[in-house]
C-alpha positions as CSV (number, residue, x, y, z in Angstrom):
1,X,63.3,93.3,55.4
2,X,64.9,95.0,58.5
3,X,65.8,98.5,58.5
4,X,69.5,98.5,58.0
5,X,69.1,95.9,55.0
6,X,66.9,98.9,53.6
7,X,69.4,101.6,54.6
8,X,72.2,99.1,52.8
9,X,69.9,98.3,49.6
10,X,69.3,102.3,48.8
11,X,73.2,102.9,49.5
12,X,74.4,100.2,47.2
13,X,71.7,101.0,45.1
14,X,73.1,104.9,44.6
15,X,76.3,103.5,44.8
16,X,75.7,102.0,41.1
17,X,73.6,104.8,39.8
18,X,76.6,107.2,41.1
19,X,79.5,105.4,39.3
20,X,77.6,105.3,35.9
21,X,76.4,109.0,36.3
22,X,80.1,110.1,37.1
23,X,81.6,109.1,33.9
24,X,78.5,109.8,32.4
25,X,78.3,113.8,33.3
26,X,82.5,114.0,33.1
27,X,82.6,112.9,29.3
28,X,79.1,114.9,28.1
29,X,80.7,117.5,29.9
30,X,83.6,117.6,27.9
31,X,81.8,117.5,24.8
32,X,79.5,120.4,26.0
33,X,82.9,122.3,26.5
34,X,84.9,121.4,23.5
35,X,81.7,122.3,21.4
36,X,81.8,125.8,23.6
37,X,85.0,126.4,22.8
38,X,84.9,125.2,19.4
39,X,82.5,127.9,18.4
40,X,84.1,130.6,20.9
41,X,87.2,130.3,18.6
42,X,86.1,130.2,15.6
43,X,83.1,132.4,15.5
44,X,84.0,134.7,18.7
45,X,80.4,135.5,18.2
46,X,77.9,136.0,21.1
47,X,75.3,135.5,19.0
48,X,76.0,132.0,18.1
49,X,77.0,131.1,21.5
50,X,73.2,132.0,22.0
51,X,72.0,130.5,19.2
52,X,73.8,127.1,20.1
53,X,72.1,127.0,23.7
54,X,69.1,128.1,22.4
55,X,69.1,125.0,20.2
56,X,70.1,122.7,23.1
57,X,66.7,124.3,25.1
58,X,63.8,124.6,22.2
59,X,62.7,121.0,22.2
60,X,63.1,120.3,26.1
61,X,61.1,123.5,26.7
62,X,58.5,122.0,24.9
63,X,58.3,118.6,25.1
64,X,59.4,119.0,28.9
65,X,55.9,120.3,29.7
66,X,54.5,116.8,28.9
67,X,57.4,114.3,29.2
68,X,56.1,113.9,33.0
69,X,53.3,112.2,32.2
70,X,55.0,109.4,30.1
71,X,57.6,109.5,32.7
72,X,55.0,108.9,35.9
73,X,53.7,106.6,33.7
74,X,56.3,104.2,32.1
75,X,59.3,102.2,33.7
76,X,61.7,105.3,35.2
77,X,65.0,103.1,34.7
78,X,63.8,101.9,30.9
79,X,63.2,105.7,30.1
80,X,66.8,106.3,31.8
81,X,68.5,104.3,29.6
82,X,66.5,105.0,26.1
83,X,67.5,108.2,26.5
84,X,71.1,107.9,27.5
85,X,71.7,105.4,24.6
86,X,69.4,108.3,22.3
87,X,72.0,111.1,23.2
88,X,75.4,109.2,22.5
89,X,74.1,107.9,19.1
90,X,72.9,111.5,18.1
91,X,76.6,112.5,19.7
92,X,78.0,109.4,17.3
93,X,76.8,111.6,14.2
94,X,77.9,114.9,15.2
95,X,81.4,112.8,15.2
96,X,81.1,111.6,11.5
97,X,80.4,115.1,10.5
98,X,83.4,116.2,11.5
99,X,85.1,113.4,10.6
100,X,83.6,113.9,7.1
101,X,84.2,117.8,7.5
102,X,81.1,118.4,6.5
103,X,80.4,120.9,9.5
104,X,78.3,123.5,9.3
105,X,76.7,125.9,12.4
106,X,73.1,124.2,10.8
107,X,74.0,120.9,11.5
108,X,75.6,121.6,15.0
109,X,72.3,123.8,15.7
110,X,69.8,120.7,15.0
111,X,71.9,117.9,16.7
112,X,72.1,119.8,19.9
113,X,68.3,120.2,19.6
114,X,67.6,116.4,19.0
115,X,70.0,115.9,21.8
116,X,67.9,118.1,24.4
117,X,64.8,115.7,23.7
118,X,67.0,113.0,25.5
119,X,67.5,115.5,28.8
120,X,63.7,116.0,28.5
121,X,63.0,112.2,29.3
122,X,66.7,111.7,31.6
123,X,66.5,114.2,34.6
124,X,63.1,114.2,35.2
125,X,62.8,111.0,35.7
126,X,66.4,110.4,37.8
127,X,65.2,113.4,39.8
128,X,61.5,111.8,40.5
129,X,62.9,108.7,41.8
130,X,65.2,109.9,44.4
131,X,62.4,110.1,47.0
132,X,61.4,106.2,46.0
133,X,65.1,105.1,46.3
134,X,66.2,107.1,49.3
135,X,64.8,107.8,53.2
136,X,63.4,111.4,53.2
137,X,65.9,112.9,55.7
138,X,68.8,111.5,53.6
139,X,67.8,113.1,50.3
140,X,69.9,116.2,51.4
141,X,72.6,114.4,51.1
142,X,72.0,112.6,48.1
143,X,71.3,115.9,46.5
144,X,74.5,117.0,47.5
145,X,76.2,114.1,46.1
146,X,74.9,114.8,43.0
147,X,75.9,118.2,43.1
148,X,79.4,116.7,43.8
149,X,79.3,114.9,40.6
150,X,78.0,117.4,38.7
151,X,81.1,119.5,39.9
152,X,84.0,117.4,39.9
153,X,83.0,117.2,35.7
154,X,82.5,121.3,35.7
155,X,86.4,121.1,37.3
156,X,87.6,118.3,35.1
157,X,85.6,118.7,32.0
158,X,87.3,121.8,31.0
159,X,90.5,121.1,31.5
160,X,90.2,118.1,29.7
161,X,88.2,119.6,27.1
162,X,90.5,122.4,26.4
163,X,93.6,119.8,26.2
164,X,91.7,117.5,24.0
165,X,90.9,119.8,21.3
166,X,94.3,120.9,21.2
167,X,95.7,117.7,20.5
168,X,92.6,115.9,19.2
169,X,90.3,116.0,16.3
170,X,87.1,116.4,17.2
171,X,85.8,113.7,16.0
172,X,87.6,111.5,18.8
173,X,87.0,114.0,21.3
174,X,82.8,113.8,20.5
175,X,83.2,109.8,20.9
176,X,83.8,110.2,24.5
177,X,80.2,111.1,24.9
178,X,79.1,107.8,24.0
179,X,81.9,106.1,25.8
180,X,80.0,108.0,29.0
181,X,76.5,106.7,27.7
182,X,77.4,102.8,27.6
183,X,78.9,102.9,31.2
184,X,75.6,104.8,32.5
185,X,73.6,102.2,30.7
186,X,75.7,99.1,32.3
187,X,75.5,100.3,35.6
188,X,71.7,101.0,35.6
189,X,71.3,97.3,34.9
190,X,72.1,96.2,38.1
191,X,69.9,98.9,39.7
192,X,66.0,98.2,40.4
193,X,64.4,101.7,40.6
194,X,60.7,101.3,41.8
195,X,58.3,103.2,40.1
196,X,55.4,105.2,41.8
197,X,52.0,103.6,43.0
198,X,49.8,105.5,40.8
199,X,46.6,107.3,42.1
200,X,43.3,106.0,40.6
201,X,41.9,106.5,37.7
202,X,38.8,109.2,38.0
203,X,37.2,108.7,35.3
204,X,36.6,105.0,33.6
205,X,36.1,105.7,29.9
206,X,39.9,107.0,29.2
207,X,41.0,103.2,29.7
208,X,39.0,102.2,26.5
209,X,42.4,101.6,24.4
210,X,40.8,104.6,21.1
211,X,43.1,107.0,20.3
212,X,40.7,109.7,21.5
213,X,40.5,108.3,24.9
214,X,43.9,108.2,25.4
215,X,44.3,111.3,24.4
216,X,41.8,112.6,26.9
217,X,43.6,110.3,29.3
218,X,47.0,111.6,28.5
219,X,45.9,115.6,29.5
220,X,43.7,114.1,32.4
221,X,47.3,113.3,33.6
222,X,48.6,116.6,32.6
223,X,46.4,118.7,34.2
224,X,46.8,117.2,37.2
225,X,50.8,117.7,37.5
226,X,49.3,121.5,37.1
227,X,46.6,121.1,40.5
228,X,49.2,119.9,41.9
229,X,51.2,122.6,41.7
230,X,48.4,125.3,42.0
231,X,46.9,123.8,44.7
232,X,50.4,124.7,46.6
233,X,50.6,128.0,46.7
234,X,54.4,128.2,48.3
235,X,55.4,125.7,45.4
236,X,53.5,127.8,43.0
237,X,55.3,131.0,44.2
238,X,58.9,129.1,44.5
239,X,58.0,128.4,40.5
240,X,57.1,131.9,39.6
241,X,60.4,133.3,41.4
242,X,62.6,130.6,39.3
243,X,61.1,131.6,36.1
244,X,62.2,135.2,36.7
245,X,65.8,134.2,38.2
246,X,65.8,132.2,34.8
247,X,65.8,135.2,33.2
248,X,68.4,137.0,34.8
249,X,70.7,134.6,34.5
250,X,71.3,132.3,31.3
251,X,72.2,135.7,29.8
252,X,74.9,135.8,32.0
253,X,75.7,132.6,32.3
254,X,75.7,132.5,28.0
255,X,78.4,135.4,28.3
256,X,80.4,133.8,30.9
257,X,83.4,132.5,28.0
258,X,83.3,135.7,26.0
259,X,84.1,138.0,29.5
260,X,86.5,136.1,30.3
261,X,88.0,136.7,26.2
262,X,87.2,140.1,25.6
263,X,86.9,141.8,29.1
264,X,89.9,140.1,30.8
265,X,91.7,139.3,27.4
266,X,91.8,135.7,28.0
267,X,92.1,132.3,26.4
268,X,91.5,128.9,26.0
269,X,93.0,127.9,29.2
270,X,91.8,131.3,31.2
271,X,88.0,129.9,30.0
272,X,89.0,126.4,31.3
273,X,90.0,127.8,34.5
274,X,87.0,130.1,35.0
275,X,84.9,126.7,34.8
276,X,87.3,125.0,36.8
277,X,86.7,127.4,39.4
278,X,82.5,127.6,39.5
279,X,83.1,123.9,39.9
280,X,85.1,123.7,43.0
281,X,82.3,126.5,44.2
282,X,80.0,123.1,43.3
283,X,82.0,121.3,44.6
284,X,82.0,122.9,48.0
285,X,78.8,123.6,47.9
286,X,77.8,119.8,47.9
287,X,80.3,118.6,50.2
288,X,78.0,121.1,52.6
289,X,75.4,119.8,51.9
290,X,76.5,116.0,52.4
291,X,77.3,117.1,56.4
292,X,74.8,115.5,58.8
293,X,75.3,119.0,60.4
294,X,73.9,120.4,57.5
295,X,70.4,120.7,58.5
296,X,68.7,124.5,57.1
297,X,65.4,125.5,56.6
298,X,65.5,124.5,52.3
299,X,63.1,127.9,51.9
300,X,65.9,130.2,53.4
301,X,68.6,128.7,51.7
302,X,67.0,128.9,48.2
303,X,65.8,132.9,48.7
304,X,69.8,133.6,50.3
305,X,71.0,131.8,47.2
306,X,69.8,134.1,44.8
307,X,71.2,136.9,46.9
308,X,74.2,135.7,47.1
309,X,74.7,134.3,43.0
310,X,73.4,137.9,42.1
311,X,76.1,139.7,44.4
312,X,78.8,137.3,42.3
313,X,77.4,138.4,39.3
314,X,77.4,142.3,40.6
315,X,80.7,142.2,41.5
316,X,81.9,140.8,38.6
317,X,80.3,143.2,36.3
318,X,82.3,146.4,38.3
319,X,85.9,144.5,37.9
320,X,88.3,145.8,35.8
321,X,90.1,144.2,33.1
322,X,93.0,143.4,35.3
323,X,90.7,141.7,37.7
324,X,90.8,138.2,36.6
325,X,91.8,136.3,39.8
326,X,89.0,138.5,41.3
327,X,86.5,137.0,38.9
328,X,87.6,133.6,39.9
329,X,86.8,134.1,43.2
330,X,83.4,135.5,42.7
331,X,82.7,132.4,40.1
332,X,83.9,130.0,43.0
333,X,81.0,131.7,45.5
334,X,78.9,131.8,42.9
335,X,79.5,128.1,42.6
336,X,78.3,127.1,46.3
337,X,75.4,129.2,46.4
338,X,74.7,127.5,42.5
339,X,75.2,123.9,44.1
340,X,73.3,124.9,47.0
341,X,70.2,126.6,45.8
342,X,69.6,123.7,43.3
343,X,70.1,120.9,45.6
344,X,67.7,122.5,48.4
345,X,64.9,123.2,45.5
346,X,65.0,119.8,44.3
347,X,64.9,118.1,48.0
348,X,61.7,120.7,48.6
349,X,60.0,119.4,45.8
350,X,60.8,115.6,46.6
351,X,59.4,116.2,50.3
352,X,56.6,118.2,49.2
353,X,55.1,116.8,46.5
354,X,53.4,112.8,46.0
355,X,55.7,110.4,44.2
356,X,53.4,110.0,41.8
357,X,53.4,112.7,40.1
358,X,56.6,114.4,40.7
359,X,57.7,113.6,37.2
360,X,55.0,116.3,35.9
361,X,56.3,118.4,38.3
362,X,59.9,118.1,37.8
363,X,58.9,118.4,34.2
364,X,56.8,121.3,33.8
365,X,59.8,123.5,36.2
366,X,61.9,122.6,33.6
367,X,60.0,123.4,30.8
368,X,58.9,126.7,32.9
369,X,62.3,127.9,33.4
370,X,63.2,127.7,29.8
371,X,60.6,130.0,28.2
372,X,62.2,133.3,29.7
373,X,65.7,131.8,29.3
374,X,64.6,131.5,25.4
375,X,63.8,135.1,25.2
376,X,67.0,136.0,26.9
377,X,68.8,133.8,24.7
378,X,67.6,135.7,21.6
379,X,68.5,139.3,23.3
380,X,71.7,138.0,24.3
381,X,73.9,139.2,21.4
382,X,71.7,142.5,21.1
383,X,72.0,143.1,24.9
384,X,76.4,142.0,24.5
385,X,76.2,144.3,21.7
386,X,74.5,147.2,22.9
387,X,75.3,147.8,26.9
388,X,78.0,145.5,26.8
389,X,79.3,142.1,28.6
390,X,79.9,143.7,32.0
391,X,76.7,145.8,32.4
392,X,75.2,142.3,31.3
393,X,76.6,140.9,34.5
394,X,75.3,144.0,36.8
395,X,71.5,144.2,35.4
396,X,71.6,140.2,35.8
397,X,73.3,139.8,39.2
398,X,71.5,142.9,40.5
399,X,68.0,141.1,39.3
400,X,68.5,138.3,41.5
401,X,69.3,139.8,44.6
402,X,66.4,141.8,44.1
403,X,64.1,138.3,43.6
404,X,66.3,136.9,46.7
405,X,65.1,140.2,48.8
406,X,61.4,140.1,47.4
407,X,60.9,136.0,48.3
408,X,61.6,136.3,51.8
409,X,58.4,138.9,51.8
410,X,56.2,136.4,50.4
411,X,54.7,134.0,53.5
412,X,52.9,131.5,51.2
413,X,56.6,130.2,50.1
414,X,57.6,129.3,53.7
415,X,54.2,127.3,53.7
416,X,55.4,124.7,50.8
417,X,56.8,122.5,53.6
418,X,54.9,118.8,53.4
419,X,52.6,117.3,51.2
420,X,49.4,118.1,52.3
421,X,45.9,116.4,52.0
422,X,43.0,119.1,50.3
């Protein structure tokens, strides 16, 4: 094939994947919202905020740490769409429940934990075929496209969300999340997504087809998603610095519909527009990042990025109550260097590590990240409780800028440009 038929396969080729993702992340989205807001009404209790996102994280965290290796192994689009079909029928009972009434903070709990094994097998394996479907100087761009859909649901999903469950039971509203899942489904169909050429095998006894040889095959594979890491020392670094910005923020990030309640004595609709807002940040954010002018070095931009997320969170901490719109301004910064930080990490990992085994990559961060944001989760009511919402959002934003300052003084992290041969 010539070169533009390439460049036109890998566009049309997003172009599908796009669509289905769009409707797909807009009406999960919702549901993620109306469930937030569900339980912030009702319970008003930062505790079970917590304990609801803890829920959603407990299975990923630890099934995420070995998902890769199914995922470099097995067809990326077939795993794509098990799990998209997984989620929306575990979404389909969380409807009958409520339909039924029979709802109870139990069942809520161990549905959005079943749910999170889906996410475990989904974005690793969208994220670690980006670099098979698109040329390496264009995966900026794609990353910020992604960001762009991510955002436009942020801004629409709580609008909509907040609406909905005003008018709507939520049974009907939870269906929507399955609606989502059958057009994600439809359009991966007409996608072909290549999967990696797989390294060979070093040792020839784990292909013997007994259980305990493909059990030592399986962690063979596992361990080598770890080398691959070590054996970068900047990636290794950027990990270490995510785990702790992990743990500054989901506690803030947990608290974010509760300040706007209790702090700034809002509602429903003041929550709704709060979420609006980070998304236009998003928003923004990927538009940037879309910009053929928008060429940084991805190491600077993540290490600014946590400055500049911790000086929102600062800020917003030392408002007063009266300060709303003020908030909302912070949130929307907040929001580009959020879009920005994430899509230049994922780009350094798809240009720095080997195709191959990117899905243990992708998969271990995102295990990696959660194990602090667990413990946080726990404390999160305790720390509410005890030094209160706002000081929550200066100890948190303060955190990050500090990590922000302390990664630029590390020079092994501005050596994690291209895969390298050892």
């Amino acid at each position: 094939m010539t070169t533009e038929s390439n460049k036109n396969n890998w566009q049309r080729t997003f172009a599908f994947i796009w669509v289905g993702q769009l409707f797909s992340t807009i009406t999960s989205s919702v549901v993620s919202f109306a469930i937030i807001f569900w339980l912030s009404v009702r319970t008003g209790s930062a505790e079970v905020l917590a304990y609801s996102t803890l829920a959603s994280m407990m299975p990923h965290l630890v099934l995420g740490l070995f998902t890769g290796v199914l995922i470099d192994r097995w067809n990326r689009k077939r795993i794509m769409i098990i799990a998209d079909m997984y989620v929306a029928a575990l979404t389909a009972v969380m409807a009958v429940l409520f339909y039924t009434g029979n709802v109870h903070l139990g069942f809520i709990y161990t549905l959005l934990a079943l749910r999170s094994i889906g996410s475990a097998f989904h974005s690793p394996a969208m994220e670690a075929s980006v670099p098979l479907l698109a040329p390496e100087d264009r995966l900026m761009r794609v990353a910020g496209v992604n960001n762009m859909i991510f955002s436009v649901s942020t801004i629409a999903a709580p609008a909509i969300a907040a609406l909905f469950i005003s008018i709507f039971d939520m049974t009907w509203v939870l269906m929507l999340d399955v609606i989502g899942a059958l057009i994600a489904c439809t359009s991966l169909l007409f996608v072909t997504i290549p999967n990696p050429v797989k390294a060979p095998e070093g040792e020839t006894d784990v292909n013997q087809g007994s259980l305990k040889a493909e059990f030592r095959k399986f962690f063979m594979e596992f361990r080598q998603g770890i080398h691959e890491i070590k054996k970068r020392r900047g990636i290794m670094w950027m990990f270490i610095f995510t785990v702790f910005a992990s743990l500054a923020m989901v506690p803030v990030s947990t608290l974010f519909p509760l300040m706007t309640l209790d702090h700034f004595a809002g509602d429903t609709y003041k929550m709704s527009f709060i979420e609006i807002t980070w998304g236009v940040g998003m928003l923004l954010g990927g538009v940037l990042m879309t910009l053929p002018t928008f060429k940084f070095d991805n190491v600077k931009l993540i290490n600014s990025s946590y400055i500049v997320l911790g000086a929102s969170f600062l800020f917003s901490g030392f408002l007063p109550p009266e300060g709303f719109y003020l908030f909302s301004g912070f949130s929307l910064i907040g929001g580009i260097a959020g879009a920005i930080f994430w899509g230049a990490f994922t780009v350094l990992l798809q240009t720095s590590i080997d195709p191959g085994v990117l899905g243990r990559v992708f998969s271990i961060h995102g295990s990696l990240i959660m194990i602090p944001a667990m413990f946080s989760l726990v404390a999160t009511g305790y720390i509410a409780d005890t030094i209160g919402i706002t000081n929550t959002f200066i100890l948190g934003g303060a955190s990050l800028i500090l990590i922000g300052i302390i990664s630029f003084y590390v020079a092994q992290i501005f050596l994690s440009r291209r895969i390298t041969s050892d």
